[in-house]
C-alpha positions as CSV (number, residue, x, y, z in Angstrom):
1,X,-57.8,-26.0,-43.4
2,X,-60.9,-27.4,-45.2
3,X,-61.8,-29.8,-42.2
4,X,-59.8,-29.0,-39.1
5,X,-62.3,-30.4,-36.6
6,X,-63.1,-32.9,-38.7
7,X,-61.0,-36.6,-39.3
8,X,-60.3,-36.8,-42.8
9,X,-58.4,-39.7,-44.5
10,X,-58.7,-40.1,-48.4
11,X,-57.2,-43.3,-49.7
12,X,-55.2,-43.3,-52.8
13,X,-56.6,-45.1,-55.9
14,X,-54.6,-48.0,-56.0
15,X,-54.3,-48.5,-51.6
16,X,-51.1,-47.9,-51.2
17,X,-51.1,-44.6,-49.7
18,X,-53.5,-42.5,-47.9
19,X,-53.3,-39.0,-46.4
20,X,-54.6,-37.9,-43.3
21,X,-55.2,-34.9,-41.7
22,X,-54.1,-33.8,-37.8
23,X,-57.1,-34.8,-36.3
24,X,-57.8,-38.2,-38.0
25,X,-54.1,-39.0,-36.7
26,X,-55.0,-38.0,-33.4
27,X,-58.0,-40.4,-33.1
28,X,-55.2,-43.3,-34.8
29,X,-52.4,-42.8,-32.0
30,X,-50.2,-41.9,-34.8
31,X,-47.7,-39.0,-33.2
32,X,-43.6,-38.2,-33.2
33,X,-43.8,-41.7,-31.0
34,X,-45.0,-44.1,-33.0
35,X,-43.3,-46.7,-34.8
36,X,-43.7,-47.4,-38.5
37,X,-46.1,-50.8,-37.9
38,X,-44.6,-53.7,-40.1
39,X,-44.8,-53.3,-43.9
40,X,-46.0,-49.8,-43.6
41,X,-44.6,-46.3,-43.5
42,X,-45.2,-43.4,-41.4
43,X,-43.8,-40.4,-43.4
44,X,-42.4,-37.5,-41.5
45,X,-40.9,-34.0,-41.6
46,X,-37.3,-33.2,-40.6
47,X,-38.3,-33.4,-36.9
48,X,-39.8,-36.9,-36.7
49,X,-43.5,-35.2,-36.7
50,X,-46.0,-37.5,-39.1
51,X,-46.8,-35.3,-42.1
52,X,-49.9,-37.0,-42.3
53,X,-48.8,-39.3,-45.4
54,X,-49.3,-43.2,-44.6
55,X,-47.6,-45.5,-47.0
56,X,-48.3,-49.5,-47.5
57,X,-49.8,-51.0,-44.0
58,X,-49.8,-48.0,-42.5
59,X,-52.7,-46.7,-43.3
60,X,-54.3,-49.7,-41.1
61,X,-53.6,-47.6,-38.3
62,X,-56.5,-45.2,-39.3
63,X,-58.5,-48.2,-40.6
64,X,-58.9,-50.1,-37.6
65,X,-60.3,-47.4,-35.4
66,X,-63.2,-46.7,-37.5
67,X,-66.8,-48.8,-36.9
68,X,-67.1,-52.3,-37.9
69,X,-69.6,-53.2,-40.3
70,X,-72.2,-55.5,-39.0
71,X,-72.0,-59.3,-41.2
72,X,-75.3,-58.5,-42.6
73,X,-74.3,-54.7,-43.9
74,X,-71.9,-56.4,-45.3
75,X,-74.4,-59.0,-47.1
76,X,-76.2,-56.1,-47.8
77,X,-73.7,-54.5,-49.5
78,X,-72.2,-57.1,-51.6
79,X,-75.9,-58.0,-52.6
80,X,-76.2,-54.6,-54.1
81,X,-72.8,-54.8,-55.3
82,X,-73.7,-58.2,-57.7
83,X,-76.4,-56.2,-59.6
84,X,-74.1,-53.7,-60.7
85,X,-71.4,-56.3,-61.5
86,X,-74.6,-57.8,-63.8
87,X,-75.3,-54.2,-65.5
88,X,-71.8,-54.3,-66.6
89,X,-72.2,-57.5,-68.0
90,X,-70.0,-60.0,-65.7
91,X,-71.2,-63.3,-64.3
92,X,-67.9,-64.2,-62.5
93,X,-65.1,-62.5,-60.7
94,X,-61.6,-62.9,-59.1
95,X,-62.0,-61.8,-55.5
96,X,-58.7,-61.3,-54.3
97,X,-57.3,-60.4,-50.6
98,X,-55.4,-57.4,-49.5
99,X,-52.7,-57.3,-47.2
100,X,-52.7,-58.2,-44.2
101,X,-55.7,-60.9,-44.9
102,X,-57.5,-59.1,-42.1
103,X,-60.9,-59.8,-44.1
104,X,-60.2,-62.9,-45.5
105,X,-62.4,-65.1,-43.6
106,X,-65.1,-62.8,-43.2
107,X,-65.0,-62.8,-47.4
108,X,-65.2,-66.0,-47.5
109,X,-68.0,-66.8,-44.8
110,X,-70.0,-63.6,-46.5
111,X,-69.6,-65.7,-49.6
112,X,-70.8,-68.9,-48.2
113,X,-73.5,-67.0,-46.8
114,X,-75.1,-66.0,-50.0
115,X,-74.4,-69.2,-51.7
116,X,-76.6,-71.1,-48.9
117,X,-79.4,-68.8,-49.1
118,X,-79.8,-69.4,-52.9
119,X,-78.5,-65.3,-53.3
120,X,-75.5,-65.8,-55.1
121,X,-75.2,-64.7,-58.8
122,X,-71.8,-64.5,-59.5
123,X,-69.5,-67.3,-59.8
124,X,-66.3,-66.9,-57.4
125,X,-62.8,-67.5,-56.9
126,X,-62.0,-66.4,-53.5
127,X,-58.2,-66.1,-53.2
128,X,-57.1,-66.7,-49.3
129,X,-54.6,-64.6,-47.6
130,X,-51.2,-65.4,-47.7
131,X,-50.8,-64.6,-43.5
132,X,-52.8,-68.4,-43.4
133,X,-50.7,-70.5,-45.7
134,X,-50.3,-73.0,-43.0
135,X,-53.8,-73.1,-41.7
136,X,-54.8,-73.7,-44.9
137,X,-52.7,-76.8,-45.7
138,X,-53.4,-77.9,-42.1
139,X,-57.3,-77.6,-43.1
140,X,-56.6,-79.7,-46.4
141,X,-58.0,-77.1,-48.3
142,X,-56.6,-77.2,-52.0
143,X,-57.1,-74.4,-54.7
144,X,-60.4,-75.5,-56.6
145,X,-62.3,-77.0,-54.1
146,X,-65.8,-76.3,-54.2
147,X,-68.5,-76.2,-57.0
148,X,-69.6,-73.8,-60.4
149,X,-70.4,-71.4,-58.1
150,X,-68.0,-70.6,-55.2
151,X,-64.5,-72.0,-55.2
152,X,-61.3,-71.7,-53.3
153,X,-58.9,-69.7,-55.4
154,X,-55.3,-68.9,-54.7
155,X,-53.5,-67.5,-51.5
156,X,-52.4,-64.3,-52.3
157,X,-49.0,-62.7,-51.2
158,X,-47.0,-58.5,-51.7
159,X,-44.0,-58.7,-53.1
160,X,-44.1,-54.9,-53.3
161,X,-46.4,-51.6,-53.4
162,X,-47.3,-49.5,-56.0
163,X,-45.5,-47.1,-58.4
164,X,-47.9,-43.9,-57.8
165,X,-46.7,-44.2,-54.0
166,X,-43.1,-44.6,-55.1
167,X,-43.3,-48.3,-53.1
168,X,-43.3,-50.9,-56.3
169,X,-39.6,-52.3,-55.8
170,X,-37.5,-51.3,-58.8
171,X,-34.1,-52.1,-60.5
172,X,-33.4,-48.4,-61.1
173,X,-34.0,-45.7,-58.9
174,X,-37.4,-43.3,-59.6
175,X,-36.4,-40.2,-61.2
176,X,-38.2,-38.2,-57.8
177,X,-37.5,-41.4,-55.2
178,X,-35.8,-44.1,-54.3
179,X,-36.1,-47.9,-55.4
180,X,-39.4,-48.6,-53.7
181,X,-39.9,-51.1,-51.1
182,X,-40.1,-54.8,-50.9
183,X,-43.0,-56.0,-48.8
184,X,-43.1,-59.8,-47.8
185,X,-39.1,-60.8,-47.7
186,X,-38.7,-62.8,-50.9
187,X,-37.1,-65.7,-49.1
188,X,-40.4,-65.8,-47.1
189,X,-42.7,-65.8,-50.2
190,X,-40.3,-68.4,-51.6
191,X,-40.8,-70.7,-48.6
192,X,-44.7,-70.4,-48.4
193,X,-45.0,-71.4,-52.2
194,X,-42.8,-74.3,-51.3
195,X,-45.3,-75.5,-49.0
196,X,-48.1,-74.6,-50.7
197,X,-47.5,-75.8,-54.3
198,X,-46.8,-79.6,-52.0
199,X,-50.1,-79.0,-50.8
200,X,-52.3,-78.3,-54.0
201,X,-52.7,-74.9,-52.8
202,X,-51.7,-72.2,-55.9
203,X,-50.4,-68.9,-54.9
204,X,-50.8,-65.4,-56.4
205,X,-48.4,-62.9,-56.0
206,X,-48.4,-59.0,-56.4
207,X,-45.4,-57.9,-58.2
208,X,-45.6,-54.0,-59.4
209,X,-42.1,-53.1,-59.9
210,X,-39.5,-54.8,-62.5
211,X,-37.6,-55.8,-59.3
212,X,-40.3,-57.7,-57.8
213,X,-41.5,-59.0,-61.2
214,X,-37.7,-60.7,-61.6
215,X,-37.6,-61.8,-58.3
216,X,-41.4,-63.2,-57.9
217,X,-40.4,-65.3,-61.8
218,X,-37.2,-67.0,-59.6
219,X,-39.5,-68.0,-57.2
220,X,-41.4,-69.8,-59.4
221,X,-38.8,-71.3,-61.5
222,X,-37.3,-72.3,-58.5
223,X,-40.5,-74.2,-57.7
224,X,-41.5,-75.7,-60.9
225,X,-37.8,-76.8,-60.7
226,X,-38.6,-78.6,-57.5
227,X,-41.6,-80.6,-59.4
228,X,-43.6,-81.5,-56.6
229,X,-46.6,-79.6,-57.5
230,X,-50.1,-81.3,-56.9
231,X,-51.8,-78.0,-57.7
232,X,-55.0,-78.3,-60.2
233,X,-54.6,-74.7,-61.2
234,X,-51.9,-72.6,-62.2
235,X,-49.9,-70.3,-59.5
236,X,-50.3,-66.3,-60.9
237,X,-48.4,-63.3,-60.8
238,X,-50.6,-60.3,-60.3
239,X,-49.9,-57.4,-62.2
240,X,-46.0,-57.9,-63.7
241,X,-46.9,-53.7,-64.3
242,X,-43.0,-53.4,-65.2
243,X,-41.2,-56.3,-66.8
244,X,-37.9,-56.0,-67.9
245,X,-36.5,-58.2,-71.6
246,X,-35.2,-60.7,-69.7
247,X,-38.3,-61.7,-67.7
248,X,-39.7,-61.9,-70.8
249,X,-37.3,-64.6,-71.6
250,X,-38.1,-66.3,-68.1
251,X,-41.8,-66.3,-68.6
252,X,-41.5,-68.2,-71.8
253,X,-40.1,-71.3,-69.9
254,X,-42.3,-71.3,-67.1
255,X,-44.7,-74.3,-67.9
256,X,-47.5,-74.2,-64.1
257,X,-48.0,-69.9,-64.5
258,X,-50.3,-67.4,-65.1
259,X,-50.4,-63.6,-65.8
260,X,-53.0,-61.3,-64.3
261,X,-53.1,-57.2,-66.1
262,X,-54.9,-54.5,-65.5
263,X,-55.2,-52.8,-69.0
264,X,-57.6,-49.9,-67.3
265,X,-55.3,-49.5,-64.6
266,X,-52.9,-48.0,-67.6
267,X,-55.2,-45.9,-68.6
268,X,-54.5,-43.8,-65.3
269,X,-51.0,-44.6,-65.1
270,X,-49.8,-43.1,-68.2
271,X,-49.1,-39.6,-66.7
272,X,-47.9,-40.5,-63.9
273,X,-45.4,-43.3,-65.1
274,X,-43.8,-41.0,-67.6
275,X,-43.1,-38.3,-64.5
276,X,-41.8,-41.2,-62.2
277,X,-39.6,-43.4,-64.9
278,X,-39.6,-41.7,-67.8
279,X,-38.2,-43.4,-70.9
280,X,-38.2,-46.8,-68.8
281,X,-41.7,-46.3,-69.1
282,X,-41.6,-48.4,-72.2
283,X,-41.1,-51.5,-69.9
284,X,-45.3,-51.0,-68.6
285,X,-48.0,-52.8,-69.0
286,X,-46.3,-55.1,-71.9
287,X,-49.2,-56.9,-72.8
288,X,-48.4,-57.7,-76.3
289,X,-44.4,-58.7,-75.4
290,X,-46.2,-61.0,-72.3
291,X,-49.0,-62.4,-74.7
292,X,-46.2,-63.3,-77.0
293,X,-44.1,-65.8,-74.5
294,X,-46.9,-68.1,-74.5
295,X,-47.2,-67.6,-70.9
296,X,-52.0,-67.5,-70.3
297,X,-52.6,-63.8,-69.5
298,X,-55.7,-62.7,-68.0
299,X,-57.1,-59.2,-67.6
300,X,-59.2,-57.9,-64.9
301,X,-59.9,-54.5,-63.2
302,X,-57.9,-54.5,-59.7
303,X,-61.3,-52.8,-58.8
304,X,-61.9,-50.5,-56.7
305,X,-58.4,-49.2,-58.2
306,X,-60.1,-49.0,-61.8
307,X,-63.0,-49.4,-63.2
308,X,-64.6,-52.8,-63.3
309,X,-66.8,-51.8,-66.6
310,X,-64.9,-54.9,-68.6
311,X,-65.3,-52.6,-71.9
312,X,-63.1,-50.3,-70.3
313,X,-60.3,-52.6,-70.3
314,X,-60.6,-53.2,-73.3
315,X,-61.0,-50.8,-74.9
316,X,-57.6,-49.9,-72.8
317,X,-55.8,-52.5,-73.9
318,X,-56.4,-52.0,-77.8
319,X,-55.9,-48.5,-78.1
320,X,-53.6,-48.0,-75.2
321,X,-55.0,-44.5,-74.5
322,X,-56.8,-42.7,-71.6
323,X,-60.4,-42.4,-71.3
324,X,-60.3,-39.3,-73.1
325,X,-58.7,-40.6,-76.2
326,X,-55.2,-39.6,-75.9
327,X,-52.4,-39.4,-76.8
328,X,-54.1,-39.9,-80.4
329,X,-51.8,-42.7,-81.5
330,X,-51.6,-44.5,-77.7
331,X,-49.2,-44.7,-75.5
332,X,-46.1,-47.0,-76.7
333,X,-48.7,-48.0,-79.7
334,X,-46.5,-51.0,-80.3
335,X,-48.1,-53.4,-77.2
336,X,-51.5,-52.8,-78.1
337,X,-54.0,-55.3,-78.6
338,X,-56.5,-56.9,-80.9
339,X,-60.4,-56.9,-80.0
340,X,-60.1,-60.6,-80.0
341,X,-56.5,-60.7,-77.5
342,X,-58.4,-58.5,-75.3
343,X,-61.5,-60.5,-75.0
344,X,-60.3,-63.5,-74.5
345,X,-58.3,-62.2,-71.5
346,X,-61.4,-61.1,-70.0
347,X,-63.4,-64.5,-70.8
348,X,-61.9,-68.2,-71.8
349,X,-58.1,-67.3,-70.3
350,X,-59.8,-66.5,-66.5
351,X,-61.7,-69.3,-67.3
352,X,-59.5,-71.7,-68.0
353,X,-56.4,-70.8,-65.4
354,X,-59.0,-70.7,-62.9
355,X,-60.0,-74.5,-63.0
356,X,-63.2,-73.3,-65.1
357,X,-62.8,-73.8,-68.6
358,X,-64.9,-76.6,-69.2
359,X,-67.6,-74.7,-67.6
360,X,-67.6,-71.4,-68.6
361,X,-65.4,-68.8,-70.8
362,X,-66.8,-69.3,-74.0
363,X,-70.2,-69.9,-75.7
364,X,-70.5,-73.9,-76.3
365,X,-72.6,-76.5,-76.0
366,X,-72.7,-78.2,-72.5
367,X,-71.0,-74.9,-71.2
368,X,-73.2,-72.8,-68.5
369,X,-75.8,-70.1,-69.8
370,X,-73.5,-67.0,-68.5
371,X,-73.5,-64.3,-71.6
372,X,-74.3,-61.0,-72.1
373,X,-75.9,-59.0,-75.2
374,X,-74.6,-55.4,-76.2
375,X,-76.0,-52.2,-78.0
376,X,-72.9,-52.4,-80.1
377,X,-70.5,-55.2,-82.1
378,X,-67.2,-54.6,-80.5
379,X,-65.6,-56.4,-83.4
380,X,-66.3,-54.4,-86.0
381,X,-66.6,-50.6,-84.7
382,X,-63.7,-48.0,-84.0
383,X,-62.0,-49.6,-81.2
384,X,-62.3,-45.9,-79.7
385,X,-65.9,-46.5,-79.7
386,X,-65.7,-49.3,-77.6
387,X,-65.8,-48.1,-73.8
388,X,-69.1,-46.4,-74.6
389,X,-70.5,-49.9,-75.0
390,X,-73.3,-50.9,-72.9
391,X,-74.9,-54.0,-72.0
392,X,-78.3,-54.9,-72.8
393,X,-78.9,-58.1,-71.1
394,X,-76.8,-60.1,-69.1
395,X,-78.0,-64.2,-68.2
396,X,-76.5,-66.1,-65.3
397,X,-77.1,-70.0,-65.2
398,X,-79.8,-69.3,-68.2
399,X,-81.6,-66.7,-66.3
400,X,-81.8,-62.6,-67.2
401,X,-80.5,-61.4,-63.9
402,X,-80.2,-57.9,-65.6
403,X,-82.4,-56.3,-67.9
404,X,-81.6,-52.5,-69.4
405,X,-84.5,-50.0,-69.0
């Protein structure tokens, strides 16, 4: 054992599964006894004793017996975390909630924080957790509200996991597991929309698996149907990883939705979705068949589950290949991307399904002074030059808030 008096618990890239070893369960509580806690799952051997694998919520379990950070850590932190957001050359982001909503309000007060001290250098959409749809609409709060710098974004709800832990809900089984797992009960996502969308509060949900993607889309047809909506921004689906043909067809009719990708999350999924679905693989990361409903598609990192480096993505999304260049002719070659599809999924679409397009997104006059300059024109080299880009400069509001040596 490489740390047997040690507690050790390593997190799996995308959060939905962590492994632990005997002594990091035995500081948790976790033993033959314990119960799998809601939305979560203890795994176990053939005699009921935790094998140390903790699936979906579970992994909270280990989580909530280690030291809180102090609020001004966590200033600290994000602080630190803004200047390299500015060396890879963004001025805005998406922060969005995890389950449970457990940080949400400390997010958002850590935010506000910044914002009132002048320290603040990133504009943000702060997504609220789904656990507090009806504080929310009992506080009046409606997506949007706020100013250019710190707005209320969506509250965000789990449809299902992820495919690397085998928990993104699918139609057909995994080739080496079972149909994954639903999260929040559908009928209880469809119900908090239904409040929400009365209450100009938009909603993003997660939906990995081509399950969850079809039944997340019939919630939202269902709602548009109901049209009652006094949202100002689009509701989102996060991710649609898998989407079947007839989703496709679905998407095209929706009229009040958005897409959210992650082109860099492919880039580490390729080997991994070919073991676990094989052929059905072809059904990933569609950008090109999404783009082409008509339905505004946004790309973004999911960071810390990839790489926030925006170049990264795109370069992702145009060549469809890993970081190391393969396979050489990308991976289902057919959905990849122009330079110009890609950007704008990373600038005027975030901006504009996010209540921001007529004050950032693109390079106009009477738009805000957020740009970047690069060592490279990403239009016109080798797309498989393009992750090596580097910024230069980067300006927020008009003002260099990065500078390279």
């Amino acid at each position: 054992m490489a740390a047997p008096d040690n507690p050790v618990c390593i997190w799996r890239c995308d959060l939905h599964l962590a492994v632990a070893n005997s002594r990091a369960l035995s500081l948790a509580g976790i033993d033959s006894t314990t119960p799998d806690p809601p939305d979560g799952v203890i795994v176990r051997d053939g005699t009921g004793i935790p094998t140390g694998v903790l699936k979906e919520m579970a992994p909270n379990l280990i989580r909530n017996v280690l030291p809180a950070l102090t609020f001004e850590n966590l200033l600290e932190n994000m602080e630190k975390a803004m200047a390299k957001a500015h060396a890879l050359g963004l001025t805005g982001i998406h922060d969005i909630r995890l389950m449970g909503g457990e940080e949400g309000a400390v997010a958002l007060q850590a935010w506000q924080s910044l914002h009132a001290a002048g320290k603040l250098t990133l504009r943000c959409h702060v997504a609220l957790p789904g656990e507090m749809t009806r504080q929310a609409i009992d506080l009046g709060l409606c997506s949007g509200f706020g100013d250019d710098m710190l707005r209320i974004g969506h509250l965000k709800f789990f449809s299902d996991g992820g495919m690397g832990a085998r928990t993104a809900w699918m139609t057909e089984p995994y080739l080496d597991a079972a149909y994954g797992m639903p999260l929040t009960p559908i009928q209880e996502i469809e119900q908090a929309v239904v409040q929400a969308d009365r209450a100009g509060l938009s909603c993003m949900v997660h939906a990995v698996g081509d399950r969850a993607v079809h039944e997340v889309l019939s919630v939202f047809a269902e709602v548009e149907a109901l049209n009652q909506s006094t949202c100002r921004i689009p509701h989102r689906m996060e991710h649609a990883q898998m989407i079947l043909p007839r989703d496709l067809e679905t998407l095209k009719r929706l009229k009040n939705l958005a897409i959210s990708c992650q082109p860099n999350n492919m880039s580490l999924d390729i080997s991994m979705i070919n073991q676990c679905v094989g052929k059905r693989g072809k059904y990933a990361y569609n950008f090109k068949n999404i783009l082409e409903t008509g339905i505004p598609t946004m790309f973004s990192s999911d960071a810390p589950v990839a790489d926030p480096n925006p170049f990264a993505g795109i370069f992702s999304a145009v060549t469809r290949r890993r970081m190391d260049h393969t396979p050489d002719t990308g991976w289902y070659p057919d959905q990849c991307l122009t330079v110009d599809q890609a950007v704008q999924g990373y600038t005027l679409t975030p901006a504009a399904t996010s209540g921001m397009g007529d004050v950032t997104g693109s390079l106009i006059v009477g738009k805000k002074a957020d740009l970047i300059v690069t060592d490279r024109n990403i239009f016109s080299i080798d797309p498989k030059d393009i992750a090596a880009t580097r910024v230069v400069l980067t300006l927020f509001n008009g003002k260099i808030v990065y500078e390279r040596p």
